[in-house]
N, C-alpha and C positions, 0 to 999 in steps of 0.2 A: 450555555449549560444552565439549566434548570438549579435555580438556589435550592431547595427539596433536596436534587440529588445530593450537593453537598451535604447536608445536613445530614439526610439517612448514611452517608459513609462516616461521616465525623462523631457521630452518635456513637458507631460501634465499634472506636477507639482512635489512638493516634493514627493521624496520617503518611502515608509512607515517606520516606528519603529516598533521594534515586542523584544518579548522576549522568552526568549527559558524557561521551568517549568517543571522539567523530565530527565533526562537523563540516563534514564537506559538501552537503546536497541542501539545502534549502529548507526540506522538509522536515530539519530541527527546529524550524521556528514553532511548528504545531506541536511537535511529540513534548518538546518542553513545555510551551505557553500550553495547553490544555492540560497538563500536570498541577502548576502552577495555578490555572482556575478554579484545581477541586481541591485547593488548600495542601498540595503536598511541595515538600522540601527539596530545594536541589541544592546539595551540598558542594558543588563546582562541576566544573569541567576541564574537559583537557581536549588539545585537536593537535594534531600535525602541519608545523607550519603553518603558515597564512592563507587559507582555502578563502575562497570568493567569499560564502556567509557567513565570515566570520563576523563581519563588520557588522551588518545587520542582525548578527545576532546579539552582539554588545550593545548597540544603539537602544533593541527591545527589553534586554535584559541586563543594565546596566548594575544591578546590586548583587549578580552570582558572580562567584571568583573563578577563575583560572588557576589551573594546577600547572606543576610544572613535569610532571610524572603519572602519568593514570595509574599508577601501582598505588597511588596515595589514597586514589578513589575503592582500586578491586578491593584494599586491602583493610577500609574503612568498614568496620563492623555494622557501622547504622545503615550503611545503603544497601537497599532491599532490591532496587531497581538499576538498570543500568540502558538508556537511551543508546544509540546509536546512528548517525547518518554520515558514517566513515565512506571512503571510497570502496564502491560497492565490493569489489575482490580482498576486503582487509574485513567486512563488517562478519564473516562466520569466526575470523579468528577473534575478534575482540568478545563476540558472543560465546564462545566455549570458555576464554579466560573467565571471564565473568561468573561461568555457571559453576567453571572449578571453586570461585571462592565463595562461592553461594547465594549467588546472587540471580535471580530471574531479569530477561531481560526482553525491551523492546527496541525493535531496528527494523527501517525503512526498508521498503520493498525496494531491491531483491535482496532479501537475507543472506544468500549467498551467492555463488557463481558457477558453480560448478556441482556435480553429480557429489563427486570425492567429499566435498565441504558437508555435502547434506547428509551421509550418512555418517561424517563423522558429531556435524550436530545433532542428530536424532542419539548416538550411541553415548554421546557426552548427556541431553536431555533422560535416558534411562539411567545412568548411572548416578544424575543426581537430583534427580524430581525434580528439576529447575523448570521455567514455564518459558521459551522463546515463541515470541511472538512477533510475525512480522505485521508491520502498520500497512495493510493493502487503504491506501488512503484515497483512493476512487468507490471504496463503499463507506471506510469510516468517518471521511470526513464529507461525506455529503449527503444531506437531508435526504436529496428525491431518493438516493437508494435502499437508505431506511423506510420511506413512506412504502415504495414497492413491495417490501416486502410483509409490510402490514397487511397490505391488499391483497397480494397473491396470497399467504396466509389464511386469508378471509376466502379464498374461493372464488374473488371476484373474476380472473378470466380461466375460469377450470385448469384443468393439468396443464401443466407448464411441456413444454415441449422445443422448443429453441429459447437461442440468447443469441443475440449477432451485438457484440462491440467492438467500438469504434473509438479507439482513444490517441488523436490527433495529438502535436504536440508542435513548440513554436522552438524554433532551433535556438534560437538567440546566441548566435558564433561567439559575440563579442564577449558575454560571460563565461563561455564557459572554460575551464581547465582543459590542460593536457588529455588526463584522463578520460575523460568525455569521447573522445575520438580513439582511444583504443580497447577494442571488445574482449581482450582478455581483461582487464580493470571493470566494466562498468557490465561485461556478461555477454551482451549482444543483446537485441532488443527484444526477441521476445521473453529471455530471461527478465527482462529489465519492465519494462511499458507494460507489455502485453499479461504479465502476473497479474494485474489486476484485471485483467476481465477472464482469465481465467477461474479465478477467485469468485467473480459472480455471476461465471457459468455452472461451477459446482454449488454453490449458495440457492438459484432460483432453480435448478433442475431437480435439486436434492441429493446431487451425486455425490458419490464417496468415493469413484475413481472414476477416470475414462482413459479412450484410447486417443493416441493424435494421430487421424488417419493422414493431415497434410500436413506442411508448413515450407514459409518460404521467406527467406531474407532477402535484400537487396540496397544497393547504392545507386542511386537513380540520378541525384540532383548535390552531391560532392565528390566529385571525382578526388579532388583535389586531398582529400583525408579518407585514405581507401578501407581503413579501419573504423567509420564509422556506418554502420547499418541505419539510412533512413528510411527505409520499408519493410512491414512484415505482416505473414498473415499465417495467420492458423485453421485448422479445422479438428474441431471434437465431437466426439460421440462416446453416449453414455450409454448403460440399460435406460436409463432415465430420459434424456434429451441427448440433442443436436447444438453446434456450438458454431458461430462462425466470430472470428477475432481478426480486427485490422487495425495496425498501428504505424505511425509516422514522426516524423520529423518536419512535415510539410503547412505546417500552418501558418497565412501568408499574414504579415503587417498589418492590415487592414481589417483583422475580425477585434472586437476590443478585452477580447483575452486571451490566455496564454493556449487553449484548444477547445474547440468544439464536440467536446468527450460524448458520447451520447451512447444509450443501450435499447435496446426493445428487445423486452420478452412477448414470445408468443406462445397464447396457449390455446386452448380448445374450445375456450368460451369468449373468449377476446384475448386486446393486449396491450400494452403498455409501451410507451417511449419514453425516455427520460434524456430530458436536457441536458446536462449536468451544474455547466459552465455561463452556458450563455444562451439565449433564446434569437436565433437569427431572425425570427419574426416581429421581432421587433417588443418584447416583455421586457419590462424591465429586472433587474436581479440575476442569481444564479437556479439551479435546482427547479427545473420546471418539471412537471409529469404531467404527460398526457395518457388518458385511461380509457379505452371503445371496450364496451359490453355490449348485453345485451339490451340493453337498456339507455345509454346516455353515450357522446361523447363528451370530456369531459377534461377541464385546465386544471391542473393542483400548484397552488404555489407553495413549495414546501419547506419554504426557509423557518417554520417555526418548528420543524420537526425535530424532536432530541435526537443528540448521536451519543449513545452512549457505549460506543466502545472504550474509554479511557476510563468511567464510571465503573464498568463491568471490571476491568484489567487492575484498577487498584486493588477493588476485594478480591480478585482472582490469587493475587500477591502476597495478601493477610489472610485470606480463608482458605486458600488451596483447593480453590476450585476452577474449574473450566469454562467461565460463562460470556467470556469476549469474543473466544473464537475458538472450538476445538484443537488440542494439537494436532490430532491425526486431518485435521481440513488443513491447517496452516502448513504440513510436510506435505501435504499430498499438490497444493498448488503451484511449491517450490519443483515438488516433482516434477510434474506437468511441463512446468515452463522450462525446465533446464531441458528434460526430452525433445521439447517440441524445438530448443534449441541446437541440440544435438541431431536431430534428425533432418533440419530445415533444410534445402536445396540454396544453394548462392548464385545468386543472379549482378549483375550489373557491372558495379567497378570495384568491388570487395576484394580484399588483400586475399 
């Protein structure tokens, strides 16, 4: 994070307090640590039981406290914020409590699980101007998908016209929780994975809705846990663009990170591929972009690139504004993904 950024928030008064309510997925170690590096407060936390990250959450954040009640946090006048990365089917209810006490909140994709959960958080979000925001952290936290969007922005491959992603993932059995393997708790996967490139097929196409003409889940390679979906695929269309979405559980030992996430947008004057993770070519780093115009083809290494949704999302919190991610984009992705759940065909050894 850009010292600057700090600066121009810190400039325009105190920094927010937030509290973290959850810690079951991993992806609290970012939604706190990137808090934490624009100088804002976390007044504690609280989780259920002893979830796997917890450990490595102490270990990183060894001088925040532990509650013994999260009522002690909702009901804490100073916290503005309230983190989440509960178990995914618990994180809409932690979020509407939150918003009853007044509090805007951010939680780890998928915000919720169900259709029911989402309109009861949009009708909790009207009644109290609160700001939920879910973290799609396949754009937020990754440079190349910032850089893209700079360029397509710029016109560099004319009108955008598909998005095909592709977001692999590595099972790793032995961490995880119960939870994990049953799809009422964790959504089923395209609630789950597949949100995020849902998220940056409305993002690069420019769409405000679409329809899901396919989708399909499947148990291909655990029989043995029939509740868990390791395959899924989508298909969207917009007025805008064309969508193709494929996700997994299948990333073998041998790649040296946890998936080989990747995107290409195509549009009408060229097009883009984004690495995300890792470069099988052998590049060193994460976040690669590749870019074919008319003109060049061309390597980006995009690791210097700002992500400034956590930037945007604090003054969102103290100004009452909208500039990390639209409400009406962040319902509409949850939408999408719970449909395209709801709709999907079950193929394999699924319960």
């Amino acid at each position: 994070m850009a010292a600057g950024s700090i600066v121009d928030i810190a400039e325009r008064g105190p920094m927010l307090k937030f509290a973290a309510i959850g810690l079951d997925h991993r992806h609290i170690y970012e939604q706190v640590g990137r808090l934490l590096e624009l100088g804002c407060t976390c007044v504690g936390y609280w989780t259920d039981g002893q979830p796997q990250p917890l450990k490595g959450f102490v270990e990183r954040f060894p001088e925040l406290a532990a509650v013994d009640d999260p009522r002690r946090l909702l009901d804490d006048p100073e916290v503005q914020l309230v983190v989440t990365a509960a178990v995914p089917q618990d994180r809409a209810g932690i979020a509407i409590e939150a918003m009853r006490r007044g509090k805007d909140v951010m939680t780890d994709k998928p915000g919720c699980t169900t259709l029911e959960q989402l309109e009861a958080i949009k009708a909790t979000v009207a009644e109290t101007g609160r700001i939920w925001s879910v973290n799609y952290s396949e754009r937020f936290e990754v440079p190349a998908v910032e850089k893209a969007a700079e360029l397509i922005a710029a016109g560099h491959i004319g009108r955008v016209v598909q998005t095909l992603g592709m977001g692999p993932h590595r099972l790793n059995r032995h961490l995880r929780p119960d939870w994990f393997f049953d799809s009422q708790a964790y959504g089923g996967i395209l609630t789950d994975i597949a949100s995020h490139q849902i998220d940056q097929f409305l993002l690069f196409t420019g769409s405000t809705d679409a329809e899901v003409v396919s989708a399909s889940v499947a148990n291909y390679a655990n029989p043995e846990n029939p509740g868990l979906e390791d395959f899924g695929e989508l298909v969207l269309r917009s007025a805008s663009g064309h969508g193709y979405i494929r996700v997994d559980w299948y990333t073998p030992d041998g790649l040296p990170t946890w998936g080989d996430g990747r995107l290409t947008v195509l549009g009408t004057e060229g097009y883009i591929e984004l690495r995300k993770y890792v470069d099988i070519a052998g590049r060193p780093g994460p976040s690669h972009l590749f870019v074919v115009d008319g003109g060049k083809v061309e390597h980006i290494d995009c690791a210097a690139q700002p992500l400034p949704y956590y930037r945007r999302l604090v003054a969102d919190v103290r100004d009452r504004t909208d500039t990390a991610m639209s409400q009406a984009h962040c319902f509409k992705v949850m939408e999408l993904a719970l449909r395209a759940q709801a709709a999907a065909v079950r193929l394999g050894n699924l319960a």
